[in-house]
N, C-alpha and C positions, 0 to 999 in steps of 0.2 A: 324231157329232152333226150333223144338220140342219137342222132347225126352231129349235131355240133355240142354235146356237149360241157363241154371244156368251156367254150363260147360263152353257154348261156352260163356255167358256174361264174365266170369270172364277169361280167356285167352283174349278176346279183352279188357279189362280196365287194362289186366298184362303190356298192352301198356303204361299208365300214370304213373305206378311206373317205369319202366324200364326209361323212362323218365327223370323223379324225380332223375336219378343214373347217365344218361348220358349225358344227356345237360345239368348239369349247369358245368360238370369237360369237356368238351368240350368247353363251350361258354369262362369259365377262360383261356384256354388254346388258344384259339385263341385271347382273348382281350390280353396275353401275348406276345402273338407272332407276330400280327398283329393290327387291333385298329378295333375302336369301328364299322367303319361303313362295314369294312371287316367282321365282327362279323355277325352283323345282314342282311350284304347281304348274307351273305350262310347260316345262318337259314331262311330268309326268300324265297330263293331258292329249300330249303328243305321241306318247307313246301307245295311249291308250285308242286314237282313232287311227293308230297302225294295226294293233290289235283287229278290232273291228272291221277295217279294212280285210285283212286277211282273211274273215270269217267267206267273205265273196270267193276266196280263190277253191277250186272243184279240183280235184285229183281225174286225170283222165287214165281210164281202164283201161289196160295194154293186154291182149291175149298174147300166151308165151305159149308156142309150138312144143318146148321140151318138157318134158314131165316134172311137173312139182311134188315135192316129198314132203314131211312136216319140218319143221323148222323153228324152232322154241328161242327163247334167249339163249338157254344153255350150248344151244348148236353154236351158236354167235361166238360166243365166249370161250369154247375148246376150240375152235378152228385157227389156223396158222395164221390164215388171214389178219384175223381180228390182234391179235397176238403182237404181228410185228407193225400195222400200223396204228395199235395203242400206244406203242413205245415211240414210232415215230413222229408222232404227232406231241408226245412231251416231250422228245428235243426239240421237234423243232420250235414250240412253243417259247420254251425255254429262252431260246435266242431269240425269237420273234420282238417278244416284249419287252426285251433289257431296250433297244431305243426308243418306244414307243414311251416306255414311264420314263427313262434317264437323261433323253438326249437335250430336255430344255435345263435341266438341272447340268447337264456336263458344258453345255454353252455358256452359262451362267458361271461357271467355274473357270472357264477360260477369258473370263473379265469383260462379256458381254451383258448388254441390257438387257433388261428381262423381253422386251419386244422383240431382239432378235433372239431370245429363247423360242418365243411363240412362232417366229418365221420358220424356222428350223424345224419344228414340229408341224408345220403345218405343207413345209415344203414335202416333210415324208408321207404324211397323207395324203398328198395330191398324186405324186408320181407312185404310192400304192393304189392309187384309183387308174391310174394310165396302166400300171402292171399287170392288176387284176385280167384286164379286156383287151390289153393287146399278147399276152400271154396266154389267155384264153384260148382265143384265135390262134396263136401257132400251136399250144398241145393239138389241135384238131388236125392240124399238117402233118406234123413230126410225132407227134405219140406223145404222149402226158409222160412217162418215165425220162424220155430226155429231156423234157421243160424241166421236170421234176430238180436232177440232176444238176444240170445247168445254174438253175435260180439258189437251190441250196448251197452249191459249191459257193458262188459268188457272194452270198448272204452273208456265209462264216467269214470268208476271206476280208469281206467288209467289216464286220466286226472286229477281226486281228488289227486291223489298220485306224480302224477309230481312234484308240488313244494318241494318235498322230497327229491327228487333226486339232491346228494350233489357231488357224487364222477363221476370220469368219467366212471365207468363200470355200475352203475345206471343209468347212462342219456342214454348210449350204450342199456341196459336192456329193459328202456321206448320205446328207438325207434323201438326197434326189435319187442315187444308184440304190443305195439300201433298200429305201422303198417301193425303188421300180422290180426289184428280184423278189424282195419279201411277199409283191401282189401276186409274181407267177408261184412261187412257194404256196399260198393260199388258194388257189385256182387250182390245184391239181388233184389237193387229197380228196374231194368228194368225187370227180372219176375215177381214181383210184380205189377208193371201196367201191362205188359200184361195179369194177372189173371182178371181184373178188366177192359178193356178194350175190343173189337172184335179187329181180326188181322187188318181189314182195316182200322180203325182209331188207332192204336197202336203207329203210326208213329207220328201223331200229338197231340194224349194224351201225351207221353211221351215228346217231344220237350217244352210243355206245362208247365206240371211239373219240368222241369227241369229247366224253370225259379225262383222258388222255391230254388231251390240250389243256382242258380247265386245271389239272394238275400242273403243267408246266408252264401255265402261265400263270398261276399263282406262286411257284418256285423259284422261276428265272428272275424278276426283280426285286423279288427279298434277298436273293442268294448275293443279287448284284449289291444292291444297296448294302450288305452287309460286309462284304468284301473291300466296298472302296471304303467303307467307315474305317475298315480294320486295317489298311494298307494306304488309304491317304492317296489312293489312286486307282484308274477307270482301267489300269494296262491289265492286271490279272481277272479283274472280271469281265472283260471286254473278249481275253483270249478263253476265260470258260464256255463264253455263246459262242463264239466264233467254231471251237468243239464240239457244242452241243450239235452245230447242225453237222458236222462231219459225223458225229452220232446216227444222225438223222440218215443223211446217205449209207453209211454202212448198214444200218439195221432193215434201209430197205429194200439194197440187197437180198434180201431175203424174201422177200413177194415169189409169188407163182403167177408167171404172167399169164393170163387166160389165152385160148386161142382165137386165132380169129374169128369172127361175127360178119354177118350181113343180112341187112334187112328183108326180108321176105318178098316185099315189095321188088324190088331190087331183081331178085328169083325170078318171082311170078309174074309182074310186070303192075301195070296200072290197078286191077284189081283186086289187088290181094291188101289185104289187109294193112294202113300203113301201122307200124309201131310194132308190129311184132317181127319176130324175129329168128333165124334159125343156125345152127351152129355147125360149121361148116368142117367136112371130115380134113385132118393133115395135110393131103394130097394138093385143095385145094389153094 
């Protein structure tokens, strides 16, 4: 995807909210009706004719006008690029996950049923499934650095404000806004390395950085759950995610925004090549 996108990232990650809504009231419903290892053989059979499925999908060949140089892992890994959205991508990780594992356990604590635990979580996977795709759709308008901006600002601020939330139409509130900022949040980083990136190494920059994430989101809900054990409350781990994406913003200040681009096609007209692409001098 070129022209849109932002677009198409954020329709393929409207997958992990939809997710977030439907396997865990499916996996309940089958641990009720069947047991545990019934459970995990048909998700694990599920995931296997996703597998499979995928084997169909073809990578389509894009000729690049500008000159290619070689390009190793090691290039990956000393460039600026990689560098600061390694980092950004474990803050924002960090904060991503603290409502994603906590918020039915923090519902739960505020003296509700565990079903409106599971509403709460599920309210935020649903409006991460609306953020994902309608956020998609504006980085394409507005540029992915002020989605960027935008959604992370609001993320933390939501997080600061969480331990506030007393009643059950607050915590319903939290989940709906949190999740609608956290989908543009997720929608931006894979245009973002690709800006920072050439397409033929895009594949293994990004898989890259995306270790970066696996670290902070194995961090952020240990650190959280450790904190509210040791403090008997959600206020100080709640203002650490809320940080972590102010983290996030600051550190990505520091990107080198590429210059502008325009399609070849575009240039030459009807015949020229579509998907490729040429890099237009300052001036223009």
């Amino acid at each position: 995807f070129e022209e849109k996108r932002s677009t198409a990232m954020g329709v393929a990650f409207a997958g992990s909210g939809l997710g977030t809504v439907v396997l865990p009231a499916l996996s309940t419903w089958m641990l009720q009706t069947r047991s545990w290892r019934a459970t995990f053989t048909n998700i694990s059979a599920l995931s296997a004719l996703i597998a499979v499925a995928s084997v169909a999908m073809r990578r389509r060949v894009v000729h690049e006008i500008h000159v290619l140089s070689s390009f190793s892992v090691y290039d990956v890994l000393t460039t600026r690029g990689f560098a600061v959205l390694f980092a950004v991508g474990f803050f924002f990780s960090y904060g991503f996950f603290i409502p994603i594992v906590h918020l039915a356990m923090f519902t739960e604590s505020r003296g509700f049923a565990a079903v409106y635990a599971g509403y709460s979580l599920a309210i935020l996977g649903l409006f991460t499934t609306l953020g994902n795709i309608l956020w998609g759709t504006a980085a394409d308008r507005v540029g992915n650095m002020a989605v960027f901006r935008l959604c992370h600002g609001v993320s933390g601020l939501m997080l600061c404000l969480w331990p506030l939330c007393g009643s059950l139409w607050t915590i319903f509130a939290f989940a709906a806004v949190c999740g609608f900022f956290n989908g543009g949040c997720v929608t931006c980083y894979p245009a973002l390395a690709a800006e920072q990136f050439p397409p033929e190494k895009f594949a293994s920059a990004l898989s890259l950085i995306y270790t970066g994430f696996g670290i902070g989101s194995l961090v952020g809900p240990v650190v959280t759950g450790w904190v509210v054990d040791l403090t008997s409350s959600y206020f100080y781990a709640a203002m650490l995610g809320g940080l972590s994406f102010g983290a996030a913003l600051v550190t990505a200040s520091l990107l080198k925004l590429p210059r502008k681009t325009v399609a070849l096609s575009t240039l030459l007209g009807d015949g020229a090549q579509r998907g490729s692409y040429g890099t237009l001098p300052p001036s223009v």
